[in-house]
SERO-4910 file (N, C-alpha, C, O; in steps of 0.05 Angstrom, whole numbers):
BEGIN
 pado doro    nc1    nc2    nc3   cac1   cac2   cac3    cc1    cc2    cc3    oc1    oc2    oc3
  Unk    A    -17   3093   2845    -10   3095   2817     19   3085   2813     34   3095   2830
  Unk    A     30   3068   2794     48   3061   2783     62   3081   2766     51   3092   2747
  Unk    A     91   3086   2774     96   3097   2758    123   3080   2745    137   3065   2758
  Unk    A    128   3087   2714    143   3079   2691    155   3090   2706    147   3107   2721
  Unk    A    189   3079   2704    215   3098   2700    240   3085   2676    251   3063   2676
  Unk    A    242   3103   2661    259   3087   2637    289   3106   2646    293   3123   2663
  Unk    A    306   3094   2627    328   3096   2633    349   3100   2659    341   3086   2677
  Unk    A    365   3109   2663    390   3101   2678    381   3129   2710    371   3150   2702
  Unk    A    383   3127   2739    389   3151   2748    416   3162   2752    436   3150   2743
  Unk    A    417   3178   2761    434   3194   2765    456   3179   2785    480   3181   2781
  Unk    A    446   3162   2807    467   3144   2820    477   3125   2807    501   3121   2805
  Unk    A    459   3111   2798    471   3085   2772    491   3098   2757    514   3093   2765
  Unk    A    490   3115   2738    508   3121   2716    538   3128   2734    560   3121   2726
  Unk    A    533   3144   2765    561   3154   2778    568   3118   2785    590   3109   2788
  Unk    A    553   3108   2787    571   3078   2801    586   3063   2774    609   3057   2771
  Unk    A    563   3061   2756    580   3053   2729    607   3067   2719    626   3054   2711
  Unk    A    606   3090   2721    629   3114   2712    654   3106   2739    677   3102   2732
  Unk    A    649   3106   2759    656   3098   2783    677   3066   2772    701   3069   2769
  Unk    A    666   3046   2767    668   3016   2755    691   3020   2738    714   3017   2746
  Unk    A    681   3030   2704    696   3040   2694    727   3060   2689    744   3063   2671
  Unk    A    724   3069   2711    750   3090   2722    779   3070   2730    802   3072   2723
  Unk    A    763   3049   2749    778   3033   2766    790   3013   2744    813   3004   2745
  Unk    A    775   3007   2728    783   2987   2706    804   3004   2689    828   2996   2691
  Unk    A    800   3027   2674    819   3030   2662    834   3040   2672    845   3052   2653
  Unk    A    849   3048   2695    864   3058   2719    880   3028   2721    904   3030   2726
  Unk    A    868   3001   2717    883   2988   2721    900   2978   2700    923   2968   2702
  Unk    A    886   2980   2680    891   2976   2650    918   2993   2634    933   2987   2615
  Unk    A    915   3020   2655    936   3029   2644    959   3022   2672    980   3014   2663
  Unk    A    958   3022   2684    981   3013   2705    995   2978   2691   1019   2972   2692
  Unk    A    980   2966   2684    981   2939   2669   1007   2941   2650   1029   2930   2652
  Unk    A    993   2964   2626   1002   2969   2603   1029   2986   2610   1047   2985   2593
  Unk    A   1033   3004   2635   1052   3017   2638   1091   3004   2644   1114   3007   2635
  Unk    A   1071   2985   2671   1090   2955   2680   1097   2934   2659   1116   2919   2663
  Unk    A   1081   2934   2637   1081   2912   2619   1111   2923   2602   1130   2908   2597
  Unk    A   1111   2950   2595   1128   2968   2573   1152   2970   2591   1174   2974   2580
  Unk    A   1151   2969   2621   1177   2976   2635   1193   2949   2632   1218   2949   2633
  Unk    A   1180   2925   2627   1190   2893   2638   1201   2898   2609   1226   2898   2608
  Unk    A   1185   2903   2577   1202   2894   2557   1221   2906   2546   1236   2900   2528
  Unk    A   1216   2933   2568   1249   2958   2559   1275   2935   2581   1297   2927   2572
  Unk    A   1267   2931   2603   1281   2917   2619   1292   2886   2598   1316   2886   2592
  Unk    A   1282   2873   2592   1281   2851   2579   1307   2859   2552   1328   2847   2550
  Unk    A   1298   2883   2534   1315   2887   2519   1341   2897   2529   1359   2904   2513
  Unk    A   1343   2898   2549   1373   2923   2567   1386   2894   2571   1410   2891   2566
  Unk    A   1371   2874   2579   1395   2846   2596   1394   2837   2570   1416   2830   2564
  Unk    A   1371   2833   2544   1387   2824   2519   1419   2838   2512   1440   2826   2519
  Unk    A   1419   2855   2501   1439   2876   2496   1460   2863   2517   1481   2853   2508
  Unk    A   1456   2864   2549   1480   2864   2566   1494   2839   2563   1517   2834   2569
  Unk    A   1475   2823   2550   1486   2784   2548   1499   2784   2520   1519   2771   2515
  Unk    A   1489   2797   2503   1509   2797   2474   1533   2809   2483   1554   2798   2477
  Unk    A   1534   2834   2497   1564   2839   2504   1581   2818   2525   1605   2816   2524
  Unk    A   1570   2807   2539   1589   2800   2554   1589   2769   2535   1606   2752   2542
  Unk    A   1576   2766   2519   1573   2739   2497   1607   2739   2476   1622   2719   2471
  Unk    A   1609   2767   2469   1616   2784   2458   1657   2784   2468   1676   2780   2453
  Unk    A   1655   2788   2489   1677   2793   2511   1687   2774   2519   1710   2774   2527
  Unk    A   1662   2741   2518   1681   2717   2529   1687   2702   2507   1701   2681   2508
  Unk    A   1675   2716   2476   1700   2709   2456   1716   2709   2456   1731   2689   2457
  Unk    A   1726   2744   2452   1749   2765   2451   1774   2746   2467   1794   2739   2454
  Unk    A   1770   2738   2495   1782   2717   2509   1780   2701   2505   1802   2691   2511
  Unk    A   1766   2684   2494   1776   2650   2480   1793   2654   2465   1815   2643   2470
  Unk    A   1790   2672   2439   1800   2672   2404   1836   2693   2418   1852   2704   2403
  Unk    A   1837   2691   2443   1862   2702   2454   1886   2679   2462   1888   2667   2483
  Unk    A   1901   2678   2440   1924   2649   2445   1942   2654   2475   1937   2637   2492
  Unk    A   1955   2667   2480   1969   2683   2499   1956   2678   2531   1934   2666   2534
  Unk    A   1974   2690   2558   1957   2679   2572   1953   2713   2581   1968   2732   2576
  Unk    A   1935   2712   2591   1918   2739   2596   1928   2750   2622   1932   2738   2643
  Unk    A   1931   2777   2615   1937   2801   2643   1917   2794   2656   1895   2788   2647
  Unk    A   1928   2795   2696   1926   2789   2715   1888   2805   2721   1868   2799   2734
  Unk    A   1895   2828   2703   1869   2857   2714   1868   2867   2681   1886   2869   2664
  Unk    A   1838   2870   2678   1842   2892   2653   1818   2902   2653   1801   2886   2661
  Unk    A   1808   2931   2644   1783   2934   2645   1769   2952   2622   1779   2950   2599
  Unk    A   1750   2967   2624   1748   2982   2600   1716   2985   2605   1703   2978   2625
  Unk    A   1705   2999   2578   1670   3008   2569   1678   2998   2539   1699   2994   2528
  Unk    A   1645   2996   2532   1642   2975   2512   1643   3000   2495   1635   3022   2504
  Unk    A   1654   2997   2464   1645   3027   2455   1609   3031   2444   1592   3015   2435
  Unk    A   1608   3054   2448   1578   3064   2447   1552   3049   2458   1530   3043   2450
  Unk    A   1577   3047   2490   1552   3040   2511   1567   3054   2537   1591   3060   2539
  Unk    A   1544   3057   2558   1546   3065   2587   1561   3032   2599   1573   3032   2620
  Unk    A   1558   3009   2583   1573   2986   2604   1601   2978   2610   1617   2977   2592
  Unk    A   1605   2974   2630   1644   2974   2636   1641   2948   2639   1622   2935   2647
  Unk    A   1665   2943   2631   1672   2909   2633   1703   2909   2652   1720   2926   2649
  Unk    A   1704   2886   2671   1730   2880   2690   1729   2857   2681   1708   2844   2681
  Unk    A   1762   2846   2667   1760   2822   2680   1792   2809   2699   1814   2817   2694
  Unk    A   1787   2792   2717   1809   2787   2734   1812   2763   2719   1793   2748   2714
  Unk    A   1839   2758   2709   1852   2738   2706   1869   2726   2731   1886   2741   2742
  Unk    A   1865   2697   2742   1881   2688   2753   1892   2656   2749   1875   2638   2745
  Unk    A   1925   2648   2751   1924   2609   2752   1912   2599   2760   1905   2609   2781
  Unk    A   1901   2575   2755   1882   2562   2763   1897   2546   2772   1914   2538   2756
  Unk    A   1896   2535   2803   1907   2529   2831   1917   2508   2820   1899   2495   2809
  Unk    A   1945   2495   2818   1964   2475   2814   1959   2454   2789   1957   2430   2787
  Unk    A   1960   2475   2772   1962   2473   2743   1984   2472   2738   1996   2450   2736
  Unk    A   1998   2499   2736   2016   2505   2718   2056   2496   2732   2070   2504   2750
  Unk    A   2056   2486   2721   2088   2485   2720   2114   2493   2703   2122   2485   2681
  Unk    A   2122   2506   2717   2152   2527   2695   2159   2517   2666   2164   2530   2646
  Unk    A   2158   2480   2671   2165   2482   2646   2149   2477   2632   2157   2465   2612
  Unk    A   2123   2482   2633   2100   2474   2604   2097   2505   2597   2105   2524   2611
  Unk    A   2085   2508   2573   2079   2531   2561   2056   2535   2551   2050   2552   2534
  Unk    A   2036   2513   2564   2010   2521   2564   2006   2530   2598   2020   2523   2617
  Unk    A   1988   2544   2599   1975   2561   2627   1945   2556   2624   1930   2560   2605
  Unk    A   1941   2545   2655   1900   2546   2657   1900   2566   2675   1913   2568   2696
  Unk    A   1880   2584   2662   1878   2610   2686   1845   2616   2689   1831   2614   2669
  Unk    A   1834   2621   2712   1819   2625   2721   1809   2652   2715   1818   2671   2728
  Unk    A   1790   2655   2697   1766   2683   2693   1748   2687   2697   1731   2672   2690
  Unk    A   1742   2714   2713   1717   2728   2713   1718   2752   2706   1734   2769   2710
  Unk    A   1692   2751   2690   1691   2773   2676   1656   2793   2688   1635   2782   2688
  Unk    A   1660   2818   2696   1642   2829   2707   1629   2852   2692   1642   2872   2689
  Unk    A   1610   2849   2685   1597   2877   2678   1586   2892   2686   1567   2879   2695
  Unk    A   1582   2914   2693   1571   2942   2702   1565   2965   2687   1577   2981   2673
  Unk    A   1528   2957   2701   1522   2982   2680   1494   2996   2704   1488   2985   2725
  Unk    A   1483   3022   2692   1466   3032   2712   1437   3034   2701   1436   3045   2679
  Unk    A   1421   3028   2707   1387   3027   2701   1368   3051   2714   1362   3048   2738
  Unk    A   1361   3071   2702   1342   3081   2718   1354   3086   2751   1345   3084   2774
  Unk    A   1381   3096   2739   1392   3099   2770   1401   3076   2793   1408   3081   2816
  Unk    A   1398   3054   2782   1407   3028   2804   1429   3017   2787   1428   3018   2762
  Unk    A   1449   3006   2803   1468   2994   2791   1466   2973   2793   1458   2966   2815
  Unk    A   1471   2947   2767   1473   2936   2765   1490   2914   2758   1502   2925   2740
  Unk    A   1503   2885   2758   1528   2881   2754   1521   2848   2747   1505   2836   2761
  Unk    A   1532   2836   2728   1533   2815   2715   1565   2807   2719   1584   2819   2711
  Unk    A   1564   2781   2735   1595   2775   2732   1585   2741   2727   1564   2731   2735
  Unk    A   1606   2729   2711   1613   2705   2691   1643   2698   2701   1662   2712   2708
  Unk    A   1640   2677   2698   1662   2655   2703   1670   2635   2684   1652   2621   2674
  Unk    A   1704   2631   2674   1711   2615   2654   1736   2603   2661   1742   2603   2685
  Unk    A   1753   2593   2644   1778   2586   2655   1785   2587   2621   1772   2578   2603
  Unk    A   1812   2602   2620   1829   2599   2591   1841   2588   2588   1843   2577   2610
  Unk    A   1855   2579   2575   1879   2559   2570   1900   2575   2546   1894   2575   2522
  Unk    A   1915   2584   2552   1941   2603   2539   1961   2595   2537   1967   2580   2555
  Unk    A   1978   2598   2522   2009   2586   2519   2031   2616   2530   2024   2639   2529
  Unk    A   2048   2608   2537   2074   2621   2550   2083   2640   2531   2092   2624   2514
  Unk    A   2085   2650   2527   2109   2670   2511   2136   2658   2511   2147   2646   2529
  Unk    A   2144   2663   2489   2186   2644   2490   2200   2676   2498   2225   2678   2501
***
């Protein structure tokens, strides 16, 4: 005798539920990594307008710039260094323009890792009388 069997057994449905589990297990690991990359993405936006920000501050500066200077941005965790130095057999006593050599470094901390952005420029400043 033949027998009918309609719908699903009891092993099928645990392998489908089984299928299912793994899929959205991955779906959310996906979606979890996906939200960490565009919080990450928005933190180095932010870090590039400041130091965007900072290698103004130093252009729109006529003067020639202290050797060391440092500081935090206000109403942020980021510190900014930057080393001013002459830029190697430029300058001579009697001109009153100066090319000096900058870098400017940022430091800031992520989820506990430090992190550090340093940039490179050269100014051009006049002497003080």
């Amino acid at each position: 005798m033949a027998r009918r069997e309609e719908g699903y057994t009891v092993l099928e449905s645990l392998i489908a539920f089984a299928i299912l589990s793994v899929v959205l297990v991955t779906l959310y690991s996906a979606a979890g990594t996906s939200l960490r990359l565009v919080d990450r993405a928005a933190r180095y936006s932010t870090i590039t307008m400041l130091a965007d920000s900072k290698l103004d501050e130093i252009a729109a500066f006529h003067g020639t710039l202290p050797e060391h200077q440092k500081g935090t941005f206000p109403g942020s965790d980021v510190q900014w260094d930057i080393l001013a130095t002459p830029h190697a057999g430029t300058s001579r006593p009697s001109e009153r323009l100066v090319l000096q050599d900058v870098r400017l470094t940022l430091h800031w901390t992520d989820n506990l890792h430090d992190s550090d952005l340093a940039l490179s420029t050269r100014h051009l400043g006049t002497l003080r009388p």
